[in-house]
C-alpha positions in Angstrom: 100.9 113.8 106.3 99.7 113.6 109.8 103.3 114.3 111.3 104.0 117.2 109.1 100.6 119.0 109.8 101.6 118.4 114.0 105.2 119.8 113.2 102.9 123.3 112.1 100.7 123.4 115.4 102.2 124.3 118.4 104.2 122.1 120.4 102.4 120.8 123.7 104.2 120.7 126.8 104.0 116.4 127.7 105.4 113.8 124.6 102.2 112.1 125.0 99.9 114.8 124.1 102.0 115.3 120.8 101.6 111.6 120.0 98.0 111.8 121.0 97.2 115.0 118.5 99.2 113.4 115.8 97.2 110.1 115.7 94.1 112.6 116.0 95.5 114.0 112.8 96.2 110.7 111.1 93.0 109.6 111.6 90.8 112.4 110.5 93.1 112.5 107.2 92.7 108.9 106.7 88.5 109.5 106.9 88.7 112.4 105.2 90.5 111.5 102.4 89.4 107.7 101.8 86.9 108.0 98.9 90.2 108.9 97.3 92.7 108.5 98.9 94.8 107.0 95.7 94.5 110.2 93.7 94.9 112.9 97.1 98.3 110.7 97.6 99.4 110.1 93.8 98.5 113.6 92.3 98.5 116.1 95.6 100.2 114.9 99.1 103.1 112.8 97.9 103.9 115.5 94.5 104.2 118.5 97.1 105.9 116.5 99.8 108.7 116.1 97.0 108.7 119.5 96.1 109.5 120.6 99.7 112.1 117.8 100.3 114.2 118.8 97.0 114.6 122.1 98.5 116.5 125.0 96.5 117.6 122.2 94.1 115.9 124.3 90.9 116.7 121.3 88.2 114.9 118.7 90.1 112.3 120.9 91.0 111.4 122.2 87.3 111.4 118.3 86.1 108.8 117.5 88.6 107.6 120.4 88.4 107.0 119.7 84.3 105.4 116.0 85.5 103.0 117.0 87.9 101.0 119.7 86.0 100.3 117.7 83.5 99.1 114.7 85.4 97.4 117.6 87.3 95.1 118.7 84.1 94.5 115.6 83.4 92.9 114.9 86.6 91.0 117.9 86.9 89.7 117.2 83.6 88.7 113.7 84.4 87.3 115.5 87.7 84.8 117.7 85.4 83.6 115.0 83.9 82.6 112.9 86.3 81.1 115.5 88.3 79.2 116.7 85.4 77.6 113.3 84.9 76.9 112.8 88.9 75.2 116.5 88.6 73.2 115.6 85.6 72.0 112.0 88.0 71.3 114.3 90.5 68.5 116.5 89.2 67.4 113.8 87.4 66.6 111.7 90.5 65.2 114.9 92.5 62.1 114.7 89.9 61.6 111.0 90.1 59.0 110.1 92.7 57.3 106.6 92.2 57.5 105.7 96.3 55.6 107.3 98.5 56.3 109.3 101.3 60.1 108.7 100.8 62.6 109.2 103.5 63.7 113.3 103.4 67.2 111.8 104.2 67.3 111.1 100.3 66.7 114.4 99.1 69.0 115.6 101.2 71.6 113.4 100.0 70.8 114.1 96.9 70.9 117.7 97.0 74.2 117.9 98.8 75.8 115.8 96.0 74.4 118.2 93.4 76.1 121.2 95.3 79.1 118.9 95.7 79.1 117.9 91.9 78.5 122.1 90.8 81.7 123.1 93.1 84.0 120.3 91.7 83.0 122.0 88.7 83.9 125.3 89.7 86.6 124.9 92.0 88.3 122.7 88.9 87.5 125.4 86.5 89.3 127.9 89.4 92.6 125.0 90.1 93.7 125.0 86.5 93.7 129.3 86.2 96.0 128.7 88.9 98.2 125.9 86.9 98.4 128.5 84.1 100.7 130.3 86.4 103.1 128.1 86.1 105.2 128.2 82.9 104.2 125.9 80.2 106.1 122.6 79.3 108.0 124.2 76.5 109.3 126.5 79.6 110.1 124.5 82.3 114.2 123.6 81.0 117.2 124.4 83.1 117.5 127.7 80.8 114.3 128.8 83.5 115.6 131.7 86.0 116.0 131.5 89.1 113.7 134.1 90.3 111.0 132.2 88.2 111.6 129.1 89.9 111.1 130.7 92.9 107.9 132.7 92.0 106.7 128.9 90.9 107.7 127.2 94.2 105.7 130.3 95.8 102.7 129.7 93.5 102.7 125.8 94.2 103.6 125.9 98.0 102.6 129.1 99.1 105.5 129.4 101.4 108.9 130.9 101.3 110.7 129.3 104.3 108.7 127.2 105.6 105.4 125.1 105.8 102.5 127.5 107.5 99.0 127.9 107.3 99.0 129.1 103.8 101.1 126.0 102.6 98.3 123.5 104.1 95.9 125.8 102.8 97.0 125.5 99.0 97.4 121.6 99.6 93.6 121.8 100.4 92.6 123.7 97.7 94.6 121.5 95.4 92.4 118.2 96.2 89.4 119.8 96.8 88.0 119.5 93.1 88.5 115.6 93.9 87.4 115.6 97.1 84.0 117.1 96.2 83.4 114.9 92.7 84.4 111.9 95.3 81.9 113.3 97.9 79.5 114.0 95.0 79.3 110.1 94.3 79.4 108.6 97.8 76.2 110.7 99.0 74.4 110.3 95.9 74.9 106.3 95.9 73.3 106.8 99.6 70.6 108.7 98.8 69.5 106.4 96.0 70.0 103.8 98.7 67.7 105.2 101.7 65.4 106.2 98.9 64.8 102.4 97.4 65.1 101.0 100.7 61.9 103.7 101.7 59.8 100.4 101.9 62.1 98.5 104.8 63.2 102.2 106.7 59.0 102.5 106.9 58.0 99.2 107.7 55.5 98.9 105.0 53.7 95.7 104.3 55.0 93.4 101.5 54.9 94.7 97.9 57.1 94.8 94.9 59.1 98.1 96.3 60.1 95.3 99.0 61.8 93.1 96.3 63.1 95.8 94.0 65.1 97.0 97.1 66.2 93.8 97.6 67.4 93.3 94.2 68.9 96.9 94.5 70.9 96.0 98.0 72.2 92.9 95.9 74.2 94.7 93.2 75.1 97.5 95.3 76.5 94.6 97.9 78.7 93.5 95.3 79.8 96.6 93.7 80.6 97.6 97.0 82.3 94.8 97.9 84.7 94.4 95.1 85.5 98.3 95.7 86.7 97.6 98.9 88.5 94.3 97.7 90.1 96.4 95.4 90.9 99.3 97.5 92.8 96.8 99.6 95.1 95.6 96.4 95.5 99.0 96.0 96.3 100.2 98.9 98.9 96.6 99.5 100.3 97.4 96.2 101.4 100.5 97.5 102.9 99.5 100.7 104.8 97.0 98.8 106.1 99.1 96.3 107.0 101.8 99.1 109.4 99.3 100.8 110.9 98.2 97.9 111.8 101.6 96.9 113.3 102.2 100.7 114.6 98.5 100.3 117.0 99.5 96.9 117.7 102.8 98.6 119.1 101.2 101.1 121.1 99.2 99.1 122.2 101.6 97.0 123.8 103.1 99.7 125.1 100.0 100.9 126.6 99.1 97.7 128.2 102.8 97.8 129.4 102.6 101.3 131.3 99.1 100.3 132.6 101.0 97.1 134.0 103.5 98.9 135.6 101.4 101.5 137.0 99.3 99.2 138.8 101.9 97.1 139.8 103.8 100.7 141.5 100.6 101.3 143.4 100.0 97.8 144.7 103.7 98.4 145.8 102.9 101.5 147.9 99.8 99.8 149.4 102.1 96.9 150.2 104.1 99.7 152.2 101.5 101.9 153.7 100.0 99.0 154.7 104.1 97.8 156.4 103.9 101.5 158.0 100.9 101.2 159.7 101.9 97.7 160.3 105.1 99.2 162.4 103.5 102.3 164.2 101.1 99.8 166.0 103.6 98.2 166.6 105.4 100.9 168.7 102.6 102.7 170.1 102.4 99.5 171.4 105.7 99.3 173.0 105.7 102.7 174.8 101.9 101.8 176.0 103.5 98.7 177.4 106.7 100.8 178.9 103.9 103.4 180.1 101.4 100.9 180.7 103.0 97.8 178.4 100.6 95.8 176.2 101.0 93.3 172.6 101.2 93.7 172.1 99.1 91.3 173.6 96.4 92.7 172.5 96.9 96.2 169.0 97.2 95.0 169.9 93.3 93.4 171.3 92.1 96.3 167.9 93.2 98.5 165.8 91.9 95.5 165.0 88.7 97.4 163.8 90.8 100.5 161.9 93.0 98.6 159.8 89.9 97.3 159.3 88.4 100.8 157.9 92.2 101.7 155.7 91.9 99.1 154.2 88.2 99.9 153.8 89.5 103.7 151.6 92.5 102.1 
């Protein structure tokens, strides 16, 4: 993602500048996007990067076209529900107060997820009036025009030509319901944590807040952990699968290469044989005209050489 956002900017003057803003780039996308990453990649960045890569090719665009929107309702819908449920946590926890004087980090965690959690709501609300743009599933067929292909690509991709600020734009608005349910989560999960751990961050003597934070700080620990653990198989998984996919491509076109070499080369055979035969009866012709002998037999008396001619090929 990070090279194609750097091909849009303008291009410094020194090579190392350009790698230096693109690993910029790469990096900010990678910590923007890592409470989901899987979903940005799987249902936003990797759809639209095949979009733009199939080009005017209208058939393969309207099949994937007909894929993605509905694996793009379903997220959206799985979006408003989550964020629903981390909004409803949300103002529930903003009226529980048993510690005292508790950290104002908490509630400020806790009120940035509720915003977060009521604009995943919206913005998902706003994302799938834009889906209905596109024609339904019934639609999307080869009998589809080509101007409504077009006006599709244009409502998908927001360019013409190509990528600009309008195209990065829409890929933004497209993950944003995700990235705010995500965001949602992650700073409500740490304002519940600065809030239990109120006794430790205050340095308050001994009590039973002490060892219900400690308890808390246990099975967050190993929720936490095995998120990461399975981020990682996640995240290996899809390495792997990558290079196998660029593994049997390569192949593919290996095997295709050989293919066509091979039946290059049997043409050329059929073709010096077809030369050969074509140079036997001519010297046949021109000993008939000198001798006065048959083809037939000539062509029996040169059988023998004809055989050795063939054992040579």
């Amino acid at each position: 993602m990070a090279a194609a956002i750097s091909a849009t900017l303008p291009s410094p003057r020194r090579p190392l500048a350009l790698e230096t803003l693109r690993l910029f780039a790469l990096i900010l996308v990678g910590i923007v996007t890592a409470p989901y990453r899987r979903t940005f990649y799987l249902y936003t960045w990797k759809p639209l990067k095949d979009f733009r890569r199939v080009g005017g090719d209208a058939r393969a665009l309207i099949w994937m076209v007909r894929d993605w929107k509905a694996d793009k309702y379903d997220e959206l819908h799985s979006v408003q529900v989550a964020a629903s449920f981390c909004a409803g946590a949300a103002l529930t926890t903003l009226s529980w107060r048993k510690i005292e004087r508790p950290s104002w980090l908490a509630d400020a965690l806790w009120l940035f997820s509720l915003m977060c959690s009521i604009w995943a709501v919206i913005t998902s609300i706003q994302t799938k009036s834009i889906l209905d743009d596109i024609p339904d599933k019934d639609q999307l067929t080869n009998a589809l025009s080509d101007a409504e292909v077009q006006r599709m690509k244009r409502v998908i991709l927001r360019y013409r030509r190509t990528p600009g600020i309008g195209h990065w734009a829409m890929l933004f608005i497209w993950q944003f319901p995700s990235m705010s349910m995500s965001y949602a989560w992650c700073s409500f999960l740490a304002g519940l944590t600065v809030y239990v751990c109120t006794p430790f961050i205050w340095g308050q003597h001994w009590s039973n807040q002490h060892k219900i934070a400690i308890v808390y700080l246990a099975v967050f620990g190993l929720g936490f952990f095995t998120y990461c653990w399975t981020s990682v198989f996640v995240y290996t998984s899809e390495k792997s699968f990558l290079a196998s996919t660029g593994s049997e491509a390569k192949n593919t076109s290996a095997l295709t290469s050989e293919s066509v070499a091979g039946d290059m080369e049997k043409s050329a055979g059929l073709a010096r044989q077809g030369s050969l035969g074509k140079a036997d009866i001519a010297v046949g012709d021109r000993h008939h005209e000198g001798t006065g002998e048959e083809p037939d037999e000539a062509c029996a008396r040169r059988g023998p050489r004809r055989a050795r001619t063939n054992l040579l090929m």
